[in-house]
DOBA-208143 format. One line per 8 residues: number of its first residue (from 1); their letters; for each residue x, y, z of N, C-alpha, C. Coordinates in Angstrom, 3 decimals, decimal comma, padded with zeros to 6 digits. Layout:
<sites>
NUM	A	X/Y/Z/X/Y/Z/X/Y/Z | ... .
</sites>
This chain:
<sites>
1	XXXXXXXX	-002,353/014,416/014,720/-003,492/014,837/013,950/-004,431/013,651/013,788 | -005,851/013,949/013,200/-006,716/012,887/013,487/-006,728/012,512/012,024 | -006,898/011,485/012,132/-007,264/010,606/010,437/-008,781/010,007/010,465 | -009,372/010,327/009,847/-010,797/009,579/009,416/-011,232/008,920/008,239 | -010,930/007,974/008,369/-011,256/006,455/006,794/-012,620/006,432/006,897 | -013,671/007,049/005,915/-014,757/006,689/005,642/-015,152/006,162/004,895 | -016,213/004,541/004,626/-015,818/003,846/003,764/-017,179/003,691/003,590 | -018,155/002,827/002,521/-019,296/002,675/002,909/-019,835/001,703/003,821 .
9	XXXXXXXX	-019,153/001,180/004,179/-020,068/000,441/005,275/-019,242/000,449/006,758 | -018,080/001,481/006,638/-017,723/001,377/008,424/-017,037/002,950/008,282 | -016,523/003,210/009,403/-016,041/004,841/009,577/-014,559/004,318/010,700 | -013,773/004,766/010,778/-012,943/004,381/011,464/-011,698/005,739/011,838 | -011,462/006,064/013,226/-010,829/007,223/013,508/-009,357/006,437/013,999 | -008,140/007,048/014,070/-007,080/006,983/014,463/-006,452/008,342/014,565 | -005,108/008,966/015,268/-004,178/010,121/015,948/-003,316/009,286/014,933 | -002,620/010,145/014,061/-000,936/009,911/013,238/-000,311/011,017/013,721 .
17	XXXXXXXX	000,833/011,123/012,795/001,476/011,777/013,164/001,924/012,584/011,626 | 002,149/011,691/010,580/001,566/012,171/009,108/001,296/011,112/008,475 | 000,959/011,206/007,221/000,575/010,831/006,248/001,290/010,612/004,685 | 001,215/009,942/004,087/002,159/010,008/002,290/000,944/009,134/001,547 | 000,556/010,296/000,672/-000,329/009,768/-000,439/000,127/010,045/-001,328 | -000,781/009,111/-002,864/-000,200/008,952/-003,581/-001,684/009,716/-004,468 | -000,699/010,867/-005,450/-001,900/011,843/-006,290/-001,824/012,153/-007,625 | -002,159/012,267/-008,792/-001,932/012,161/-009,980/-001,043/013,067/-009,897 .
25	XXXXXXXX	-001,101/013,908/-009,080/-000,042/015,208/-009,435/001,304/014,629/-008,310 | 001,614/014,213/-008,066/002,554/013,067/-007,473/002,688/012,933/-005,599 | 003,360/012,367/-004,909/003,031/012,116/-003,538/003,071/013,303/-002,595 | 002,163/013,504/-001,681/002,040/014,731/-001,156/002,321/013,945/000,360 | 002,944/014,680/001,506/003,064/013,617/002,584/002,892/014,763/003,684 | 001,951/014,623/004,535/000,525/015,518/005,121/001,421/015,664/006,834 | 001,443/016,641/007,088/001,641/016,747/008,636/000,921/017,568/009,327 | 000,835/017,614/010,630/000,139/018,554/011,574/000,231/020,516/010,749 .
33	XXXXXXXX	-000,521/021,015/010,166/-000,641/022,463/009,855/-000,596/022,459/008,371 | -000,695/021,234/007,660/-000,263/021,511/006,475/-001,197/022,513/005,921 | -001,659/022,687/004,743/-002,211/023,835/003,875/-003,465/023,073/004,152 | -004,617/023,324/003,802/-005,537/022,718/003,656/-005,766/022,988/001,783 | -006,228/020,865/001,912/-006,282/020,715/000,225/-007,494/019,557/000,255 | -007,968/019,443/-001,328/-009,020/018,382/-001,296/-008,227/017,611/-002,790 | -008,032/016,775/-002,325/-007,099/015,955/-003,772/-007,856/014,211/-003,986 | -007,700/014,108/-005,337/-008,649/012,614/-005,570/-006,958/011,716/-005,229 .
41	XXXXXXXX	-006,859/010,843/-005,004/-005,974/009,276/-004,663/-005,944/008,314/-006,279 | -004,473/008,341/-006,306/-004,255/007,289/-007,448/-005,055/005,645/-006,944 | -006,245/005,351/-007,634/-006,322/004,172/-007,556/-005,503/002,942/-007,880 | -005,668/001,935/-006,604/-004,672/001,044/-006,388/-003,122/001,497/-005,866 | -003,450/002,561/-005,107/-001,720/003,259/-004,153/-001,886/002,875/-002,802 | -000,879/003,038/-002,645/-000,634/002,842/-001,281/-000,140/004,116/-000,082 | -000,921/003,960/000,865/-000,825/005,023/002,086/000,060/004,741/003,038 | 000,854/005,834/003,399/001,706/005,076/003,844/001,754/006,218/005,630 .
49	XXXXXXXX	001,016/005,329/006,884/000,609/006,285/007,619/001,879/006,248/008,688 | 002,419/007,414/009,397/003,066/007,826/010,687/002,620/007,291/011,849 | 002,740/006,563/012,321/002,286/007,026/013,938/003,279/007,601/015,030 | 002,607/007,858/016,208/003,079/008,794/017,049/004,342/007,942/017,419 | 004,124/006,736/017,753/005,367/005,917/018,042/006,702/005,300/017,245 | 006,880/006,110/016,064/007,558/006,278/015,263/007,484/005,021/014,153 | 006,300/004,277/014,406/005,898/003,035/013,811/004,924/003,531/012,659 | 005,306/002,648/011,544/004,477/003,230/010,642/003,797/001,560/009,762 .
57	XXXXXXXX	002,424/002,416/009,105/001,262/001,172/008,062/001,536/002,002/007,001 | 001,304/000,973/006,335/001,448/000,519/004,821/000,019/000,220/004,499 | -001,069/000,899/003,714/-002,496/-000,007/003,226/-002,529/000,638/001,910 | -003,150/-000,413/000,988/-003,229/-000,237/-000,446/-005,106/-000,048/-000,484 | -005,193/001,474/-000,536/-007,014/001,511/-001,415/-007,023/001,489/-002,741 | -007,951/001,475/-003,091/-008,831/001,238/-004,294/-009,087/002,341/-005,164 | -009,413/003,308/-003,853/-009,022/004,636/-004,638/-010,173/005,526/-003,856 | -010,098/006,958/-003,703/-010,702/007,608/-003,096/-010,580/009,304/-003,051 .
65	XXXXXXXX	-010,870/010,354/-002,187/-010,559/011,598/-001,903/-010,035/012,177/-000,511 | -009,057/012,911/-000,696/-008,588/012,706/000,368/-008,444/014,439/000,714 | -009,135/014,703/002,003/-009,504/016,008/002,098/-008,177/016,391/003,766 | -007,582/017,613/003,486/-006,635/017,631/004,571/-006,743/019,767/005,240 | -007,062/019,555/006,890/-007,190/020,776/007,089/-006,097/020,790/008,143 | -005,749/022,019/008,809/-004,628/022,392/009,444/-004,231/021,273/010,614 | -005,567/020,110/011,090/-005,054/019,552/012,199/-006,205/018,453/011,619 | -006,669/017,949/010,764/-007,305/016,439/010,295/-007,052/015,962/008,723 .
73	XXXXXXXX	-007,373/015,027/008,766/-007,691/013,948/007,466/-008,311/013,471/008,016 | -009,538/013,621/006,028/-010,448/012,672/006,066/-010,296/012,070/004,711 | -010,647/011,120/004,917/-010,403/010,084/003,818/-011,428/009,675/003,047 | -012,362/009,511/002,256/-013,654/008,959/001,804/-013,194/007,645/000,620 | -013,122/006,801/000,983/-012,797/005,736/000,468/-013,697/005,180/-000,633 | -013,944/004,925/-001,883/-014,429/004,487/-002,886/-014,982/003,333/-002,820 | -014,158/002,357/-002,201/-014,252/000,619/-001,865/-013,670/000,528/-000,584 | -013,661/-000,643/000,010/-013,138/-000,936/001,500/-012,948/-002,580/000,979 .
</sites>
């Protein structure tokens, strides 16, 4: 699935495989078909992304919204 970090001053695309965010209503962890949802991000959490190669990132935002449809994420980032 595609991931899109939009931040204000850069845009940046990557293919995962899922996703684990962190949401006031507690961690939701995103795969290819999930439901489609629009949820705000605990500021100062950490994302914790899949990749296809069974390798996975770790990045801590600031805080943001994080919008998820049957085959993307997009991310709109608050700060970068």
């Amino acid at each position: 699935m595609e991931l899109t970090l939009i931040g204000p001053s850069r845009t940046q695309k990557m293919t995962i495989a899922w996703l684990d965010a962190q949401t006031p209503q507690g961690n939701f962890v995103v795969k290819p078909g999930h439901a489609p949802m629009i949820v705000v991000l605990v500021p100062n959490s950490e994302l914790t992304i899949g990749q296809d190669d069974d390798s996975t990132t770790i990045m801590t935002i600031d805080g943001g919204i994080l919008q998820v449809t049957r085959t993307a994420i997009t991310l709109l980032l608050t700060h970068e």
